[in-house]
C-alpha positions in Angstrom: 1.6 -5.1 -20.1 0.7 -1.8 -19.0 -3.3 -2.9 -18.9 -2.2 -5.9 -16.3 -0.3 -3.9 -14.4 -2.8 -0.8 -14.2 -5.3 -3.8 -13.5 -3.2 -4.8 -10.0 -2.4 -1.4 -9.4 -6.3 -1.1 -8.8 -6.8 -3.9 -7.4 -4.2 -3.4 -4.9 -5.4 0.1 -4.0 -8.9 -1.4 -3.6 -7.2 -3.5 -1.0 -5.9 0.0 0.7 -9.4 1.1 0.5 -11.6 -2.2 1.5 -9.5 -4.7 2.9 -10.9 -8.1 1.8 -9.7 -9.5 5.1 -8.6 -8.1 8.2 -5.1 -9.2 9.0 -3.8 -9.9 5.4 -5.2 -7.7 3.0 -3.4 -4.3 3.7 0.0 -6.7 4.2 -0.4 -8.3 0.8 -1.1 -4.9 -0.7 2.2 -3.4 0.8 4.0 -6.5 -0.3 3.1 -5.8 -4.2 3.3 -2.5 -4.2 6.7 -2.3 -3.0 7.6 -5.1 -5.7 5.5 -2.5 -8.5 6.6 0.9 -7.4 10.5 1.2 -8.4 8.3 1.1 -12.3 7.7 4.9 -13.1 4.6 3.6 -14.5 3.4 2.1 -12.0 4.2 5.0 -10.1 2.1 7.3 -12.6 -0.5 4.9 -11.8 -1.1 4.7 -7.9 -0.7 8.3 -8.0 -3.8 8.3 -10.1 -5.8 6.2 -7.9 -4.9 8.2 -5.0 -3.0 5.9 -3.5 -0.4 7.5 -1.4 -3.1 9.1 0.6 -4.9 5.4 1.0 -1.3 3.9 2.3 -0.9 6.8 4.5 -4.3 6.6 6.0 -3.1 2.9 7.1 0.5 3.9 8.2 -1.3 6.9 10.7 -4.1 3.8 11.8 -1.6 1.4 12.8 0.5 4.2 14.3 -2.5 5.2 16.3 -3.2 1.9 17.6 0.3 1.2 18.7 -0.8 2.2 22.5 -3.2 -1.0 21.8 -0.6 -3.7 21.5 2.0 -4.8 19.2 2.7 -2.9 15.9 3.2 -5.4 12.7 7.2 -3.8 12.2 7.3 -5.3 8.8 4.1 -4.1 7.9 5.0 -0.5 8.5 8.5 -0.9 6.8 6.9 -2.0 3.7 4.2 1.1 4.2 7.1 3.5 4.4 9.2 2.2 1.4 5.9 2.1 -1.0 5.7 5.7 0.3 9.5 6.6 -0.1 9.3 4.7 -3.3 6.9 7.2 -4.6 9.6 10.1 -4.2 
């Protein structure tokens, strides 16, 4: 169980890192990781990859581009509760 979910925790990260596609990838990601994260393991495991810094890197972008147009609301409620997940 642990492999499969060290597995998606990696792939989902990778999905932080290089977003397959534009407007879903970094979504998705958010989505599973807020479903994986209330796990202390999985926990121990995005920590690892160095994910907190990844998501955080997307929460300052789309914070930054909110003088562009609108900001995805959901998308930066899931961001923020993957991050307050983590404490």
């Amino acid at each position: 169980a642990h492999a499969a979910m060290h597995a998606l925790i990696d792939f989902l990260c990778g999905q932080l890192e290089r977003p397959s596609h534009d407007a879903l990838s970094v979504k998705t990601a958010c989505k599973g990781l807020a479903a994986l994260l209330p796990d202390p393991a999985a926990r121990a495991m995005f920590l690892q990859a160095n994910g907190t810094y990844k998501l955080a890197q997307h929460l300052k972008d789309y914070a930054t581009d909110a003088a562009d147009g609108p900001v995805d609301i959901q998308m930066l409620y899931e961001g923020g509760l993957c991050l307050w997940l983590m404490t």
